[in-house]
N, C-alpha and C positions, 0 to 999 in steps of 0.2 A: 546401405539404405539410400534412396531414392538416385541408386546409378545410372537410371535410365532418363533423369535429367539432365538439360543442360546445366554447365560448368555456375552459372552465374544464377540458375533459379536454384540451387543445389545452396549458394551460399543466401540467396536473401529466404529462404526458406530455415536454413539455421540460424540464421541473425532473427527471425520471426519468433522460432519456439526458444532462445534462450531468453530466460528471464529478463525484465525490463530492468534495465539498470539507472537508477538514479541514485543523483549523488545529491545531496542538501550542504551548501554552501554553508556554514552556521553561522559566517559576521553576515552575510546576505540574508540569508533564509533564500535564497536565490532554487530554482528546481530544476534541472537537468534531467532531459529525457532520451533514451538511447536513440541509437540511428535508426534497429530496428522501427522503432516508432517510428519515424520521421519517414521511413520508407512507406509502411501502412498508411501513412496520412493521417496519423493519431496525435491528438497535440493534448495527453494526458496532463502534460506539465501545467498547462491553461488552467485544465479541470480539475486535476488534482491542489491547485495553488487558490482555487475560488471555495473549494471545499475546506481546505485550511483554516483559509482567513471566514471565513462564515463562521466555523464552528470557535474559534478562537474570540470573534466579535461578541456571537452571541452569551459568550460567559466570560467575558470581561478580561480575555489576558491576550499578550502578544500569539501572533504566528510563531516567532522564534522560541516562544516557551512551551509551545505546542509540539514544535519539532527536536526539540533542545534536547539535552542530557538529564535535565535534572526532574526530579524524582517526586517532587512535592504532592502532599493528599492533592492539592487544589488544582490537580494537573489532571488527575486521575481520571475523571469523568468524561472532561473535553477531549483529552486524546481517546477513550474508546469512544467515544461515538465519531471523532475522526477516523477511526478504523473501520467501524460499521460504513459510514460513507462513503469513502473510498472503494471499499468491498465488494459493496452491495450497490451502489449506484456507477463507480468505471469498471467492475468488475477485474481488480487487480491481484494480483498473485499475493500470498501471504508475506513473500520474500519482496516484492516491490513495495508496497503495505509499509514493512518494517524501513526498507530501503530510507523512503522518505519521511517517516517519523522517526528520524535521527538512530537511522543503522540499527535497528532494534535487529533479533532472531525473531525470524519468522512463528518460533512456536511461542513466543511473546505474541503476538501479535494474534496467534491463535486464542489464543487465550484472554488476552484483553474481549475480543469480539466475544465470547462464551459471557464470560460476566457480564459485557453491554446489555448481554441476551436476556440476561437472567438464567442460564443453561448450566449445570452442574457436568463436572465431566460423565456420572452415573446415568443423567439423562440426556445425554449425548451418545452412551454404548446403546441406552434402552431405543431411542430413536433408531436409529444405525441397525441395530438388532429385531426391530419392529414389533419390539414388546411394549 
């Protein structure tokens, strides 16, 4: 695939389409954004750390419990509508999504954003299905 490029847009073209990788620092909360970014001149880290802290302000708990491991109802909310945002406003992979709200699996993440929605999985096949 794409062998009739050159050697070096052959590699920033798969640095592009592989997933963004970020890592979340958790004594920081710190946000790390791949090079692929840094090549596109996409400074998600920026955007995605202003979406954090916003949605974390507006219901009274840290960034770090936002992105954190832990589990709590009181977490529940804030972090899906941090997934909606992220999503839906830097338009991120599900697998970045998860990346930076503390390593989640992406089908986590699917599915946080379906509940945000209000969207059962049943009408999610019917939409899909266009019934």
């Amino acid at each position: 695939m794409h062998l009739g490029l050159p050697q070096e847009e052959r590699e920033v073209r798969a640095m592009a389409s592989t997933v963004i990788k970020c890592v979340v620092c958790h004594g920081t909360g710190e946000l790390r954004i791949s090079k692929a970014d840094v090549l596109a001149g996409i400074d998600l880290s920026a955007l995605a750390r202003e979406i954090i802290d916003e949605v974390a302000h507006r219901h009274g708990i840290l960034p770090g419990d936002l992105i954190g491991m832990r589990r709590f109802p009181r977490l529940v909310r804030p972090r899906q509508e941090a997934v909606v945002r992220l999503r839906d406003e830097l338009d991120m992979t599900w697998k970045a999504v998860g990346l930076i709200l503390g390593g989640r699996d992406h089908s986590t993440m699917i599915y946080s954003y379906r509940r945000a929605r209000g969207e059962t999985a049943l009408e999610v096949k019917r939409r899909k299905n266009g019934r």
